[in-house]
N, C-alpha and C positions, 0 to 999 in steps of 0.2 A: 414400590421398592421394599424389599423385607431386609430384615438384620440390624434394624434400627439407624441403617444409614441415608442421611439424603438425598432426595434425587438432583442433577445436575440438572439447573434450568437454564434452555438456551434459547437464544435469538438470532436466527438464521437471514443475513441481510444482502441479498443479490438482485441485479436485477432482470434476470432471466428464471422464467416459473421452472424448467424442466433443472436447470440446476438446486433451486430450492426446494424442490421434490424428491430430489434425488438424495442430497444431503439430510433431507430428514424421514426419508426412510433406514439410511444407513444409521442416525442418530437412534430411531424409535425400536431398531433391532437391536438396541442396549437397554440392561433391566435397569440400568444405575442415571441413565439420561433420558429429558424427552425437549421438544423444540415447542417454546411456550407463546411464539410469534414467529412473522416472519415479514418483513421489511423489502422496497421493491426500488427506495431512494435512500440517501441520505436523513431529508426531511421526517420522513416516514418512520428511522431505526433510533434517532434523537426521541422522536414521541412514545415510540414503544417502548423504549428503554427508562423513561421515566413512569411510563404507569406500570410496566411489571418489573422491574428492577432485575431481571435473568442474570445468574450466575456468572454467567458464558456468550459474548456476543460474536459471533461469527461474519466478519466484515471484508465486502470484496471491495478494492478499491475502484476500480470505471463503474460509481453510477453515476445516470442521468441529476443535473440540477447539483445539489451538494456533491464534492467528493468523499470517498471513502475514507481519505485522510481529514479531512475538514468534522466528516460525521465523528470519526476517533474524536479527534481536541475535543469536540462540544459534550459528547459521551463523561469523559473524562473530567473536562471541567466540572459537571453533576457531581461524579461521582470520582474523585481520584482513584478509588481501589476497583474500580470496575474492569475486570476482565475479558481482554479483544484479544482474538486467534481472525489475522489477517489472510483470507481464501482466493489469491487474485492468478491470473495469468501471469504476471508481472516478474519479471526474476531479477529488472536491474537493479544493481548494488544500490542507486539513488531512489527508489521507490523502497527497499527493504529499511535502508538507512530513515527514509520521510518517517515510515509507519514506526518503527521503533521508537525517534523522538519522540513520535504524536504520543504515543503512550501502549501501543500493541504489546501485547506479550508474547506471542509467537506468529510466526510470519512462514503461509505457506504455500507452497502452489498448486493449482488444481491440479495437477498432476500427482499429487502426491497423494492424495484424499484417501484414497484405498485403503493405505498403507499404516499413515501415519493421525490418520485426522481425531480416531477415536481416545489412541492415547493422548496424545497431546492434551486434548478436551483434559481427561484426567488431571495430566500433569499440571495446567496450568489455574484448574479451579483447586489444587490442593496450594497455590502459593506459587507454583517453578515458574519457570521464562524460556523454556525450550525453545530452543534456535538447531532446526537440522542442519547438519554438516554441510551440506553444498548450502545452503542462504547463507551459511556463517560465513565461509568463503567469500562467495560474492559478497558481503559486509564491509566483509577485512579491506578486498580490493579496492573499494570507494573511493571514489577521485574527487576532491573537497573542491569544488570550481567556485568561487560566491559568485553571489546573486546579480552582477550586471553581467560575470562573465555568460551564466546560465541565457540570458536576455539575448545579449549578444548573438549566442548560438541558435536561441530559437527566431532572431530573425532573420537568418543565414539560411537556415532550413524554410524560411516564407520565401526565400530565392532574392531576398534586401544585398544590394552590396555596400562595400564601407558609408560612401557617401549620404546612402538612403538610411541607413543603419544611424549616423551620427547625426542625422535631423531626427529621429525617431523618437534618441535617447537625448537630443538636444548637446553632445559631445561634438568636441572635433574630430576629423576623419584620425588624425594621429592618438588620438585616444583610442578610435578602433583597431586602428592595425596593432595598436601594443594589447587590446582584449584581444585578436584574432591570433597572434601570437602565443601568445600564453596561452588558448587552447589547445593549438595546435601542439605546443606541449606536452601539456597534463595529458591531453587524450592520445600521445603519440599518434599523431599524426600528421601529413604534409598537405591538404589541402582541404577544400569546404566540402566537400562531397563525404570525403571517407569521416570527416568530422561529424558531420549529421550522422552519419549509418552509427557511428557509434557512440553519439547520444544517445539514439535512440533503442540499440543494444543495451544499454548500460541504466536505460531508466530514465534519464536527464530530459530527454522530449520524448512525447507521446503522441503521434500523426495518424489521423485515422481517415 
């Protein structure tokens, strides 16, 4: 890098090689950034990140063993000013909203990489917290469910009805039908079905 300015050191954490190939060809055709590792787990991007301290961590949420949110906290616990640009398929408002608490600075989806991937890098190793327009959106939209109603749902979506549901959680069936209630709700909707689809639209469960 000439002009006396820094170069931008980044750590690229996926766990698919053709995607972290691809990604750091696109970084290495910048004279101001290069990719000083690259991480294939959770486990793996915690380690790297402590022995080369990079600028810049590049974190897709679905990997194997740690998640992508879990690898954030632990990242962050190290180093509170460590800077994560989150690279995932993921678009629900409840994955955008995880990654933000955990401590991301900006949050994007591979779809977007082309476009936006190189400034962002910029923006967010000068200090900023760039949020594009459509994440920001889907943000705003977040539908706050707590955590037994989240449970609830995902055992709905294991195909659990009330009664198997309320041995699970050790509640009464009447406790479930007032969680099953209340999501039906939040999530506008009227039944267990279209409830799951749009958990799973929205982030809240992840079924593979």
């Amino acid at each position: 890098m000439t002009g006396g300015k820094s170069c931008i050191r980044i750590l690229c954490v996926d766990d698919h090689p053709l995607v972290r190939e691809g990604i750091a060809r696109k970084i290495g055709r910048q004279r101001d950034m290069k990719v000083i590792g690259t991480a294939s787990t959770g486990e793996e991007a915690v380690k790297l990140f402590e022995r080369h301290r990079p600028d810049i961590v590049l974190m897709d949420l679905q990997l194997p063993g740690m998640s992508g949110i879990k690898a954030i906290e632990q990242i962050r616990q190290r180093d509170p000013d460590a800077r994560i640009i989150v690279l995932t398929m993921y678009g629900g408002d409840e994955d955008i909203f995880r990654a933000i608490h955990a401590g991301a600075a900006s949050y994007l989806l591979k779809d977007m990489l082309s476009n936006d991937l190189v400034p962002v890098v910029r923006q967010v190793y000068r200090g900023a917290r760039p949020i594009p327009s459509a994440i920001a959106e889907r943000l705003a939209e977040r539908i706050g469910l707590s955590p037994r109603e989240v449970m609830v749902l995902e055992l709905i979506a294991d195909g659990k009805r009330n009664k198997e549901i309320a041995v699970a959680l050790g509640i009464t069936q009447e406790t479930v039908q007032t969680h099953v209630k209340h999501l039906f709700v939040k999530l506008n909707v009227t039944d267990r079905t279209a409830a799951v689809k749009v958990g799973m639209s929205r982030g809240i469960l992840h079924i593979w």
